[in-house]
N, C-alpha and C positions, 0 to 999 in steps of 0.2 A: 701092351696091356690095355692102353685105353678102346682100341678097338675090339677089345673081346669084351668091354664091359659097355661097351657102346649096342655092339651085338648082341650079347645077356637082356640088356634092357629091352633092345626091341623085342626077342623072342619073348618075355617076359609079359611084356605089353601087348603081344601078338595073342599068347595065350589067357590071360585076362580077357580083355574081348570077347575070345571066341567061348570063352565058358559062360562070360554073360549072356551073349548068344545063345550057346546052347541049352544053360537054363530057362532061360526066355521060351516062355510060350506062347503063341500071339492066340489070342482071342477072336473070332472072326467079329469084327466090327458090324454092328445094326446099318445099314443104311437110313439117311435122314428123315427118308418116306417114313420108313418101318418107328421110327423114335416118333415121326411126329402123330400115328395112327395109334401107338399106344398112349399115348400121353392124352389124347381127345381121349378114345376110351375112359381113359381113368376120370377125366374131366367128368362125362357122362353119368359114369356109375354115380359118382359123387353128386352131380347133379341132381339124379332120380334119387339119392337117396335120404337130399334135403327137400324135396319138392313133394317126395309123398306121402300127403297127409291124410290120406285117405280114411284109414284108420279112427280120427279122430275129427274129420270134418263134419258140419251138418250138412246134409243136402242142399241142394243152390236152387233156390226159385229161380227157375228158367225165366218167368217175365219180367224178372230186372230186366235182359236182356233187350225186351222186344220196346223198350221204352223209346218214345220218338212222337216227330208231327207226322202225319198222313195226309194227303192232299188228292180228292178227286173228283170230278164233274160228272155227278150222278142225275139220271132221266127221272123228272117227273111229269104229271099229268096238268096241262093246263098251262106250261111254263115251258120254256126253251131249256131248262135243267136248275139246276142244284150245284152251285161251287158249296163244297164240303171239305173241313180241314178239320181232322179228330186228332187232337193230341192224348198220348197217353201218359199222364204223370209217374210218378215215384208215388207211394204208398196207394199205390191200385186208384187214384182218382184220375179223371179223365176230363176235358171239356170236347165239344165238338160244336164248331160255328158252322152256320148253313148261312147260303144267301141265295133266293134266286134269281138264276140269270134276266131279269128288266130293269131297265132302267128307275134307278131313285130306289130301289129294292133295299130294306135294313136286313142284317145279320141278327141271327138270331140264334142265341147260348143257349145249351146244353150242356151244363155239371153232372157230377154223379160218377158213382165207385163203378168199376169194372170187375172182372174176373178172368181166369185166364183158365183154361182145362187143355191140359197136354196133350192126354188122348184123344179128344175128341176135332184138337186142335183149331178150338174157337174160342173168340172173345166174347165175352157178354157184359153190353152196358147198360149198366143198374141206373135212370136219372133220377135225381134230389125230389124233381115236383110230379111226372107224370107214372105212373105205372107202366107202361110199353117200353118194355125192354127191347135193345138193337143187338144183334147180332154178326159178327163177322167171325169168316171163317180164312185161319193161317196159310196162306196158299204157300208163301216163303217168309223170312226176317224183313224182307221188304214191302212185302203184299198183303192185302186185306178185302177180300171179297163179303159185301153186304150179303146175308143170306136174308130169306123170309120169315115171319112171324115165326110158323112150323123147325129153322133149324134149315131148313134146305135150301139151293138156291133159285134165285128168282126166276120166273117164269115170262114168256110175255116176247121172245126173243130179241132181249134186249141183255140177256144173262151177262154178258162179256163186259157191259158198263158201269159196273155195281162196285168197280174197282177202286182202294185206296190204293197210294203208293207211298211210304215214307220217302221225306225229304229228302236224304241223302245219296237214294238211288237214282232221283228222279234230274235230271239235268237244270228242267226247268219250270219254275212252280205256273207258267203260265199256263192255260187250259184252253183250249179251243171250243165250239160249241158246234156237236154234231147235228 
């Protein structure tokens, strides 16, 4: 008798099992790739869907952007050149120090409000005491090309020296004299 209830049990246990078993349906498993490309996804959406404010933002004055020193050794007549560093302030003021290149030479300040036109993608500096407005035109976020009284660039074939550089693209603020 004990080995028929010894037996009972295991078939018992046997069959237990295998019905769990056979209720059992396996699921096929996501691979960790597949969990972790959905999970970014949803990162994402969620992301783009606190980030766009579009709806209710104001447009962005693009020349916050371009604010910086500019540094370049510009040609003039009578002199070995013009060291020139235009900084462009925060609320549209600007200075620009000129010196030039002889010896015992003073620097000499230039204040006054700027402007900035996207389209036409030129600076214009309005100064405090003189009426002659200067002109530069956006070559890149880096670049500032002196134009001419006119809006166009200089003539004289010396066009390519009319160049500012901001500081930060520029390795080295020293300047050579051509």
């Amino acid at each position: 008798m004990h080995a028929l209830k010894k037996q009972l049990k295991q078939n018992l246990t046997l069959i237990f099992f295998s019905t769990l078993l056979s209720a059992y349906t396996p699921a096929m498993a996501e691979s960790d790739m597949q969990t972790q490309e959905k999970v970014l996804r949803a990162r994402e959406m969620t992301y783009q869907q606190k980030t766009d404010h579009s709806a209710h933002v104001t447009p962005i004055d693009k020349s916050l952007d371009f604010h910086g020193v500019f540094y370049g050794y510009l040609p003039c007549k009578g002199c070995n050149g013009i060291k020139a560093t235009l900084s462009l302030k925060q609320k549209d003021n600007y200075l620009l120090v000129t010196q030039p290149a002889k010896e015992s030479s003073k620097e000499l300040y230039e204040k006054g409000k700027y402007s900035w036109n996207d389209e036409t993608r030129t600076v214009v500096l309005t100064p405090r005491k003189e009426a002659t407005l200067r002109q530069y035109r956006i070559e890149d976020e880096g670049t500032l090309i002196q134009l001419d009284s006119d809006g166009g660039l200089m003539t004289g074939g010396q066009e390519d020296r009319y160049i500012l550089r901001r500081s930060d693209t520029v390795k080295s603020r020293e300047v050579h004299i051509h």
